[in-house]
NUPAGU-525880 format. One record per residue: residue in one letter; x, y, z of N, C-alpha, C in turn; residue number from 1. Coordinates in nm, 3 decimals. Layout:
BEGIN
PT;resn;n_X;n_Y;n_Z;ca_X;ca_Y;ca_Z;c_X;c_Y;c_Z;resi
PT;a;X;Y;Z;X;Y;Z;X;Y;Z;NUM
...
# end
This chain:
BEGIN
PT;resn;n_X;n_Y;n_Z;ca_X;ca_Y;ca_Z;c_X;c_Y;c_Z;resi
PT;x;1.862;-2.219;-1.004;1.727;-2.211;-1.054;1.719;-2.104;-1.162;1
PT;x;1.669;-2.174;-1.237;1.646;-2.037;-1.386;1.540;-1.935;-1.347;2
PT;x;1.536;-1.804;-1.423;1.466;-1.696;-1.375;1.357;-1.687;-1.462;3
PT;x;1.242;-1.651;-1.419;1.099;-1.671;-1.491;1.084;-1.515;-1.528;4
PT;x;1.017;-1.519;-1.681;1.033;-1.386;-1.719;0.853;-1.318;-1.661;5
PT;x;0.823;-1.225;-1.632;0.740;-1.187;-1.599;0.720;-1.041;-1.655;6
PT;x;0.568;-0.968;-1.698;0.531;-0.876;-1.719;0.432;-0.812;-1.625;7
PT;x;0.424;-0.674;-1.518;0.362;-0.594;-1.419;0.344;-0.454;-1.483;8
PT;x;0.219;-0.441;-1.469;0.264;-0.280;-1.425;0.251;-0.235;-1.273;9
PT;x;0.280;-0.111;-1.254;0.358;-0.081;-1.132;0.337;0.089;-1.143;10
PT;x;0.269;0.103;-1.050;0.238;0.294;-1.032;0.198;0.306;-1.228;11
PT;x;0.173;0.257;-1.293;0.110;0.263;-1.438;0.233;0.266;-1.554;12
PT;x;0.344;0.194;-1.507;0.451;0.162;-1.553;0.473;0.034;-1.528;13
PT;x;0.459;-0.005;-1.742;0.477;-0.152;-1.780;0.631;-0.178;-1.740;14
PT;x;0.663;-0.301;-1.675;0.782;-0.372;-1.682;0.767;-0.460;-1.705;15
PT;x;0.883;-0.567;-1.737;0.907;-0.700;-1.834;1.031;-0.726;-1.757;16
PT;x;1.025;-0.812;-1.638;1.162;-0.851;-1.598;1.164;-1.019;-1.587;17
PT;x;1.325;-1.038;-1.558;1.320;-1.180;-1.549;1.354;-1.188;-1.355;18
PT;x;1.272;-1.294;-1.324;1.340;-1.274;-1.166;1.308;-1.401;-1.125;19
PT;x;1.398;-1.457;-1.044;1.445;-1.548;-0.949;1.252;-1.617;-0.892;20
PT;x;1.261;-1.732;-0.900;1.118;-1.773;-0.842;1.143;-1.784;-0.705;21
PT;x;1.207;-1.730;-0.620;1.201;-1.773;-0.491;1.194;-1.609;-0.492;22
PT;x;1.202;-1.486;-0.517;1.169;-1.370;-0.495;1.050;-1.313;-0.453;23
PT;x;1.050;-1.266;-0.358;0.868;-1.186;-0.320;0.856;-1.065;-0.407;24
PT;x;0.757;-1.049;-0.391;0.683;-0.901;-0.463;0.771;-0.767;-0.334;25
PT;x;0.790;-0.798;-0.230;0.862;-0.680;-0.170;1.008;-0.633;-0.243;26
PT;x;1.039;-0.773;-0.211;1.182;-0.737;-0.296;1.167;-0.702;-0.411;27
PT;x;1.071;-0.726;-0.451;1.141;-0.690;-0.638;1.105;-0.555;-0.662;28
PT;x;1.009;-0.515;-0.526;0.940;-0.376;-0.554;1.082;-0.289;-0.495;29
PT;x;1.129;-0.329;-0.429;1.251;-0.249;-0.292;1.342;-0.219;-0.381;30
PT;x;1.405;-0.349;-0.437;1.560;-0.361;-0.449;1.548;-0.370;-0.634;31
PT;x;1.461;-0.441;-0.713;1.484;-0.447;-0.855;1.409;-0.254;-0.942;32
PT;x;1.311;-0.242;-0.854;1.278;-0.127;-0.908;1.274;-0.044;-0.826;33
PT;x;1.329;-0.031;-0.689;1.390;0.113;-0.610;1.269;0.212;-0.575;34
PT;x;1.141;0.124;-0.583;1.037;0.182;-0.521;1.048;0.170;-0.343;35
PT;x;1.130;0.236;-0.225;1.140;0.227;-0.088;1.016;0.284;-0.037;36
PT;x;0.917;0.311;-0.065;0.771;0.350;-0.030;0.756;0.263;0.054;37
PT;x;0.738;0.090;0.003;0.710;-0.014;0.063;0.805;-0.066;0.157;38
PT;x;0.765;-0.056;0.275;0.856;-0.145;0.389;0.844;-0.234;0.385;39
PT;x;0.942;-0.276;0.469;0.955;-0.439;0.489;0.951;-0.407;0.660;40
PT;x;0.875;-0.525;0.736;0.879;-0.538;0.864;0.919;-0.649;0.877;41
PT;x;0.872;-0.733;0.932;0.907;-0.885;0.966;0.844;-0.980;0.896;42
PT;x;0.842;-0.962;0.725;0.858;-1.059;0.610;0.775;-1.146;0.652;43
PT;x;0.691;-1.153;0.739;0.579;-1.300;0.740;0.445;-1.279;0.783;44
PT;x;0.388;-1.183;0.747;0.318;-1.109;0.707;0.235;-1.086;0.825;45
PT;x;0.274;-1.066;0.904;0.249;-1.019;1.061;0.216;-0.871;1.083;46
PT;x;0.280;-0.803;1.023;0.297;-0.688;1.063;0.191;-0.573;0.935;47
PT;x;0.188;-0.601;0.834;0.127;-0.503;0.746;0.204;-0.430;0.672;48
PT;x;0.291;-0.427;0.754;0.325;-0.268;0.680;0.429;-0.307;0.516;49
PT;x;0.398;-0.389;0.493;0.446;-0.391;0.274;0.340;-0.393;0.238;50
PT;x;0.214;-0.383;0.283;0.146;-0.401;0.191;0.124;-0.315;0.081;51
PT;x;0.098;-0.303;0.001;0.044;-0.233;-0.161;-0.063;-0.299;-0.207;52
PT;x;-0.178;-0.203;-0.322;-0.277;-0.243;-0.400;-0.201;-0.330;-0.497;53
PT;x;-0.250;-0.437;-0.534;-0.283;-0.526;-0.639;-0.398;-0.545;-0.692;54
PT;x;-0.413;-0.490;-0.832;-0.539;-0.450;-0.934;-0.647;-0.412;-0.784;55
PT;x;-0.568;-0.326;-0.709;-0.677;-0.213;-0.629;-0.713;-0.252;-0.546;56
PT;x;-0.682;-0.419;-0.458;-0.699;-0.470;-0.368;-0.545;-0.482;-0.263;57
PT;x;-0.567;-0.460;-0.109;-0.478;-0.458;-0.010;-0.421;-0.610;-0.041;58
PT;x;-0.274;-0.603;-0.006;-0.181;-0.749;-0.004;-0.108;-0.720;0.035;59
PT;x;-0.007;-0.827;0.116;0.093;-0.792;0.188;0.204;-0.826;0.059;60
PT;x;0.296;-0.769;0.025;0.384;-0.828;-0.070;0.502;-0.861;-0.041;61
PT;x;0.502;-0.922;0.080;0.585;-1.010;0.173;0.568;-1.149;0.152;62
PT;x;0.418;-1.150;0.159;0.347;-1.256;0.118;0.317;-1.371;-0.041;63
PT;x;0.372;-1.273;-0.135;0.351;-1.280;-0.265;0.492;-1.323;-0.299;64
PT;x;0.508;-1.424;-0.401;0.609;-1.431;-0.477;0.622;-1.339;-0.623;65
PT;x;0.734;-1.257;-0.653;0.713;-1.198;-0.768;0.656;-1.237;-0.920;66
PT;x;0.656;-1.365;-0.893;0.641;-1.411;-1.020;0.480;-1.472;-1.050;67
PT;x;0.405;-1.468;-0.937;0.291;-1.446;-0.893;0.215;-1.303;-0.912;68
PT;x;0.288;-1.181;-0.938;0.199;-1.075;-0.995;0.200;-1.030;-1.141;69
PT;x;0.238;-1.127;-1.203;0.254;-1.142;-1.364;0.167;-1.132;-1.414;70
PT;x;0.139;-1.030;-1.497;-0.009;-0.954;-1.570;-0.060;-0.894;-1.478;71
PT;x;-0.010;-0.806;-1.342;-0.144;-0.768;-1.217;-0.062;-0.638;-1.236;72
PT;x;-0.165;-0.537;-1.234;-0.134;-0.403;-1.199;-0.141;-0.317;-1.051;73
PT;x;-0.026;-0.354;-1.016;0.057;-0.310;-0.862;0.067;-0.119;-0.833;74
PT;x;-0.002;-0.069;-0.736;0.025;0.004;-0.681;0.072;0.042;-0.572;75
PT;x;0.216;0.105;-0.536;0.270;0.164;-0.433;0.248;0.302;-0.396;76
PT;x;0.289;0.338;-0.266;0.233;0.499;-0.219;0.293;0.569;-0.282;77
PT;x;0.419;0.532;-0.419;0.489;0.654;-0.506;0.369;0.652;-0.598;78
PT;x;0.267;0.577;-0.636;0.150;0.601;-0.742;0.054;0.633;-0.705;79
PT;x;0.046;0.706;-0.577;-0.122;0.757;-0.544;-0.115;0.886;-0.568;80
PT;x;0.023;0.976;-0.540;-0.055;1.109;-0.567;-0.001;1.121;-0.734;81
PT;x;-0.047;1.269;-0.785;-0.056;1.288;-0.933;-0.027;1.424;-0.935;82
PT;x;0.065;1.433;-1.024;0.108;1.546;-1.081;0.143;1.633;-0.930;83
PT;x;0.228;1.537;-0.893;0.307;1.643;-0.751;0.166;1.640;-0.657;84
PT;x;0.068;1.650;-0.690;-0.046;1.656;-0.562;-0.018;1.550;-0.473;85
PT;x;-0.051;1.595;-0.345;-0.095;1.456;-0.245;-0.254;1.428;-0.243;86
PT;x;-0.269;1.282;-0.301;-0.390;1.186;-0.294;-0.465;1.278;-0.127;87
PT;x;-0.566;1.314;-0.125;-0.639;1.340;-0.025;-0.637;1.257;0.122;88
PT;x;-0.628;1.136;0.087;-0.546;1.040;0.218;-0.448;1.080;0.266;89
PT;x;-0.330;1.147;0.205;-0.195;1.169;0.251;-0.230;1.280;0.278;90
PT;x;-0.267;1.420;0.233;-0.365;1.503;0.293;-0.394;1.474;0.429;91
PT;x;-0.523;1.430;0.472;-0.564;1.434;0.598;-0.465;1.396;0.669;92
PT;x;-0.402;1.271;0.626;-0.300;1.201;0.739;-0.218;1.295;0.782;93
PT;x;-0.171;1.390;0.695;-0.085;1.535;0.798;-0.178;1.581;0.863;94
PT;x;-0.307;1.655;0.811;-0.333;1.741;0.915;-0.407;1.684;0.996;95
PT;x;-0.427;1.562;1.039;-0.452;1.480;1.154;-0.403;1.395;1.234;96
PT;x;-0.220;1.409;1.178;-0.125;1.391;1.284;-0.079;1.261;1.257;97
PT;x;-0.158;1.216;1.169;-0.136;1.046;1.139;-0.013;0.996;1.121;98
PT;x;0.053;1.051;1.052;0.184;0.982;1.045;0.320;1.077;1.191;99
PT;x;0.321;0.932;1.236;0.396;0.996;1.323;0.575;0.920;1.289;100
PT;x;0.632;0.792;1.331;0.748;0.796;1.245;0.734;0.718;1.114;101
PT;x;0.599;0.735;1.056;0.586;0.718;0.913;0.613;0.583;0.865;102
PT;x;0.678;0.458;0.902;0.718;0.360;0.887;0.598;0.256;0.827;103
PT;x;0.488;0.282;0.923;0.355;0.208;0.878;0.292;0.289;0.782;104
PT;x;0.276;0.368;0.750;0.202;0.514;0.684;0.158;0.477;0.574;105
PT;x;0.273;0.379;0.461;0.217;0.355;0.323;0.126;0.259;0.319;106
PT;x;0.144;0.190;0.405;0.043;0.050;0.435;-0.073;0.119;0.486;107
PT;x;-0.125;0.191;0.570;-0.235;0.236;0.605;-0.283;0.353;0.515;108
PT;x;-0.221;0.433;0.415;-0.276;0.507;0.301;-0.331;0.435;0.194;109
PT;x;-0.252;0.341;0.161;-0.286;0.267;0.062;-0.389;0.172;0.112;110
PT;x;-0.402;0.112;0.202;-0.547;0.052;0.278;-0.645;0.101;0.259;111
PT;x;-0.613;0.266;0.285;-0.772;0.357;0.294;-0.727;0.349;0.129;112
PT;x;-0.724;0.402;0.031;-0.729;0.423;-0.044;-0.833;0.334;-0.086;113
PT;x;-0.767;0.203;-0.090;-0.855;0.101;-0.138;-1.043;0.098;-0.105;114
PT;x;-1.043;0.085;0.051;-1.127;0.153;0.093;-1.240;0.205;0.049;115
PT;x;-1.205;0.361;0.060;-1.250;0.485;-0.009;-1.296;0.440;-0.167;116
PT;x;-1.200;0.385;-0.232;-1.269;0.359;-0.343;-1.416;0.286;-0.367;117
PT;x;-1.407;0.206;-0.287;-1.501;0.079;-0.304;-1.632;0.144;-0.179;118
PT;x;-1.620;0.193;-0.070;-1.703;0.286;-0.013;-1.649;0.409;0.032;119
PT;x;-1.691;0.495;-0.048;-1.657;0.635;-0.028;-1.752;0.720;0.118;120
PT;x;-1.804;0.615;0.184;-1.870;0.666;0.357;-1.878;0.570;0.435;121
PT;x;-1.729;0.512;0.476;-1.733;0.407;0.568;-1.791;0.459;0.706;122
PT;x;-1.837;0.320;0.803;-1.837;0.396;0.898;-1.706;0.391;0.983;123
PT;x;-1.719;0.432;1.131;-1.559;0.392;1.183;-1.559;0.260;1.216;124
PT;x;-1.647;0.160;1.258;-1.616;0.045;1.215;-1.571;-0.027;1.153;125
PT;x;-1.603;0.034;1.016;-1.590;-0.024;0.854;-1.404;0.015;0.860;126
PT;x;-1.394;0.165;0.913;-1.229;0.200;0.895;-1.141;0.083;1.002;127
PT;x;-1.178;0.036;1.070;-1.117;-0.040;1.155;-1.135;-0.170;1.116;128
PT;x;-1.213;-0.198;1.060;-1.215;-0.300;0.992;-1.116;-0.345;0.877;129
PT;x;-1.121;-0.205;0.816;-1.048;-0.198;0.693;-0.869;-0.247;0.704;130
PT;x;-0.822;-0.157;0.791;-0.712;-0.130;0.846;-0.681;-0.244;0.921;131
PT;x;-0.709;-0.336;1.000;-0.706;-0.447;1.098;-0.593;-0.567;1.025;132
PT;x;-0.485;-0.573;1.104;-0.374;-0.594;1.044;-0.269;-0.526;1.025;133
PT;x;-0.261;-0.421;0.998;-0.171;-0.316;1.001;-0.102;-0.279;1.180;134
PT;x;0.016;-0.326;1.197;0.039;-0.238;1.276;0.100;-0.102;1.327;135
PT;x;0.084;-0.058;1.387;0.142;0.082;1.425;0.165;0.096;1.575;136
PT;x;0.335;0.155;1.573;0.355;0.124;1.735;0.345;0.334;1.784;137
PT;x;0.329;0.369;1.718;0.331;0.513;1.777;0.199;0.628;1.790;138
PT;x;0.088;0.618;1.717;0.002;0.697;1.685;-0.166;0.613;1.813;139
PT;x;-0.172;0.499;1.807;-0.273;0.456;1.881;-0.361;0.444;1.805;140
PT;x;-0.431;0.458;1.678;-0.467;0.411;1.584;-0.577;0.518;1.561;141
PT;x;-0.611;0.622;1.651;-0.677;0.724;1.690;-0.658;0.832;1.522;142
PT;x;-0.527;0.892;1.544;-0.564;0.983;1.453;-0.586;0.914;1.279;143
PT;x;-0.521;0.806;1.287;-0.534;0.705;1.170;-0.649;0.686;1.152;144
PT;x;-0.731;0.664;1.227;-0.894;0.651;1.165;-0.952;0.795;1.141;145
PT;x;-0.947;0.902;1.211;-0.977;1.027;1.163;-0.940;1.077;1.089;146
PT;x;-0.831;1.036;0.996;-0.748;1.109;0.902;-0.856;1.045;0.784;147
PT;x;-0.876;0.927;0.808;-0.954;0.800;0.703;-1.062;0.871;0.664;148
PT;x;-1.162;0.878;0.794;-1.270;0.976;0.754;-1.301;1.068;0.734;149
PT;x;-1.175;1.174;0.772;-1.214;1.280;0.658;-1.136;1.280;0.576;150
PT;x;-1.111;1.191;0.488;-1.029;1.182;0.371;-1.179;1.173;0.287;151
PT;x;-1.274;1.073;0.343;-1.373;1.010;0.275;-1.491;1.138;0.192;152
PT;x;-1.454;1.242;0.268;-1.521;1.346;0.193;-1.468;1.366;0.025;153
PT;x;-1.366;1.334;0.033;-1.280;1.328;-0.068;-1.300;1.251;-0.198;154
PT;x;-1.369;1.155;-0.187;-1.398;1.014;-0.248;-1.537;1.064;-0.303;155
PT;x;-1.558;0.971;-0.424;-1.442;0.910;-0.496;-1.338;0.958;-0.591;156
PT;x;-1.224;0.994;-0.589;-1.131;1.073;-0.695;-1.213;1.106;-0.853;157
# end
C-alpha cells in the first residue's frame, strides 16, 4: 500500500510526513515522532489512556487513523506546559497525589485541560463527567477529581 502524505501540527510543531494508511494517530505520535507522553493501553479504545487534544478536543488516538489528522492541530502532555513551567493541572495533580504510577496521568491532564478551558468552574459532576472513560487502576479516582478542581482556580490560562 502506498503512503499518504499528510500535514499536522503537534505541541505547535508543523510536520509534513508520509505514512502508511493503516497507521493510527498513537503510533505515529509514539514511534514516528518519539512523543512517549502518550500511552498505549489496549489499542481499542477501552481504556483512555492515548488519548490527546485534537484542535482542543479529548480523542483517543488509538482510535484515529494518522492520516485522518491531516490539517488538525494535535496536542500531547509534552505541549501543555511552557517554558519549563508545569500547566497548573500537572501542578495540582502532584500536590494532590494524583498521579500515582502515572501511566493514565496524560490522558486525565489533558482531559482536564480541555475541560478547564471550555468551563473554567466545573462542578464535580461535570469533572466526572469529563473524565468518564479514562481508566485508572491505582488512585480511585478521588484525588484525580480534586486535583481537577483546584486546578480550575487556575483557568483560564
Amino acid at each position: 500500500m502506498s503512503e499518504h502524505e499528510i500535514s499536522l501540527t503537534v505541541n505547535g510543531q508543523d510536520y509534513d510526513l508520509d505514512v502508511d494508511p493503516n497507521k493510527n494517530l498513537l503510533r505515529l505520535i509514539r514511534e514516528d515522532l518519539g512523543l512517549t507522553g502518550t500511552n498505549c493501553g489496549c489499542e481499542r479504545g477501552d481504556c483512555g489512556i492515548c488519548t490527546i487534544l485534537i484542535d482542543g478536543k479529548p480523542n483517543k488516538s488509538c482510535l484515529m487513523l494518522a492520516v485522518e489528522a491531516d490539517g488538525r492541530n494535535i496536542t500531547t502532555i509534552e505541549g501543555l506546559s511552557e517554558d519549563g513551567e508545569l500547566n497548573p493541572i500537572q501542578q495540582a495533580f502532584i500536590e494532590n497525589g494524583a498521579v500515582q504510577c502515572g501511566f493514565c496521568t496524560p490522558a486525565f491532564i489533558l482531559t482536564a485541560h480541555a475541560l478547564l478551558e471550555r468551563n473554567p468552574d466545573p462542578t464535580e459532576e461535570e469533572v466526572k463527567g469529563a473524565i468518564d472513560g479514562i481508566l485508572c487502576r491505582c488512585t480511585g479516582y478521588r484525588q484525580i477529581i480534586d486535583a481537577i478542581l483546584d486546578a480550575a482556580s487556575e483557568y483560564p490560562l
